[in-house]
C-alpha positions in Angstrom: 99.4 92.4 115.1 101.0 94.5 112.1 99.2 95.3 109.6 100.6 97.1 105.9 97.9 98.0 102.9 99.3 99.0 99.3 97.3 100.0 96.7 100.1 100.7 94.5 101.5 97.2 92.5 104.6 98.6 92.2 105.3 99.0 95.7 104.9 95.2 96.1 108.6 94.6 97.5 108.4 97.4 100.0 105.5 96.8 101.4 106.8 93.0 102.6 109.8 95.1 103.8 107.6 97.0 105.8 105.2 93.8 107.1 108.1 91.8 108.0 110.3 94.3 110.5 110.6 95.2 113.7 107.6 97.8 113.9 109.3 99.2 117.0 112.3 99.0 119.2 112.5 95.3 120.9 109.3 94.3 119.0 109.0 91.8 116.8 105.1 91.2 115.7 103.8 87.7 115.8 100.8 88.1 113.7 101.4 90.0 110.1 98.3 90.6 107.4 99.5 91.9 104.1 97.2 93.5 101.8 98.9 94.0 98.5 97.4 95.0 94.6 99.1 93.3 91.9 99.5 93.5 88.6 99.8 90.1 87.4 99.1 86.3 88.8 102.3 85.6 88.3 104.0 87.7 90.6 102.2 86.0 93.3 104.5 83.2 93.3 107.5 86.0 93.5 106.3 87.8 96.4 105.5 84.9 98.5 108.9 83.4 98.0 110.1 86.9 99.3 107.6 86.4 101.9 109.1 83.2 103.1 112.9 84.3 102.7 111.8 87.4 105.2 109.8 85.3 107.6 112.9 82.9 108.6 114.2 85.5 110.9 111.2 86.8 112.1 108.8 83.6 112.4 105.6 85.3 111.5 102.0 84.1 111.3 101.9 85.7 108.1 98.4 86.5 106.2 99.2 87.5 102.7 96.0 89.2 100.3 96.6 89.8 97.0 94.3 91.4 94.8 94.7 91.5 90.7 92.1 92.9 88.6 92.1 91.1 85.3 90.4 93.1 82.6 90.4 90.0 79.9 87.8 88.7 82.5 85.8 92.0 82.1 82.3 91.2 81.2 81.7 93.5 77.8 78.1 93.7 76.4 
């Protein structure tokens, strides 16, 4: 299993660059979590695509976590 955490949004790319690789020489991992911050649901849809595009080669079980903090949902008193 390979695992890559980001906290930062704009590092979004890299980090699938990272989770889909070899990790070492003549390993290719089978099972891939991705736990990624975001800065908008709508790049959701972007990264996954990039997901899939990187996955073809590599044929991952790919877990992908995205987490988006939406202050207009902020409870305000």
């Amino acid at each position: 299993m390979h695992l890559e955490w980001e906290n930062q949004w704009d590092k979004d790319e890299e980090t699938i660059e990272k989770l889909i690789a070899e990790t070492e020489p003549d390993y290719i991992p089978h099972n891939v979590i991705g736990i990624q911050n975001i800065n908008s649901e709508e790049r959701i849809q972007a990264l996954n695509s990039l997901v899939v595009t990187k996955n073809k080669a590599q044929l991952s079980n790919v877990l992908m976590i995205y987490r988006f903090y939406d202050r207009d949902l902020e409870v305000r008193e």
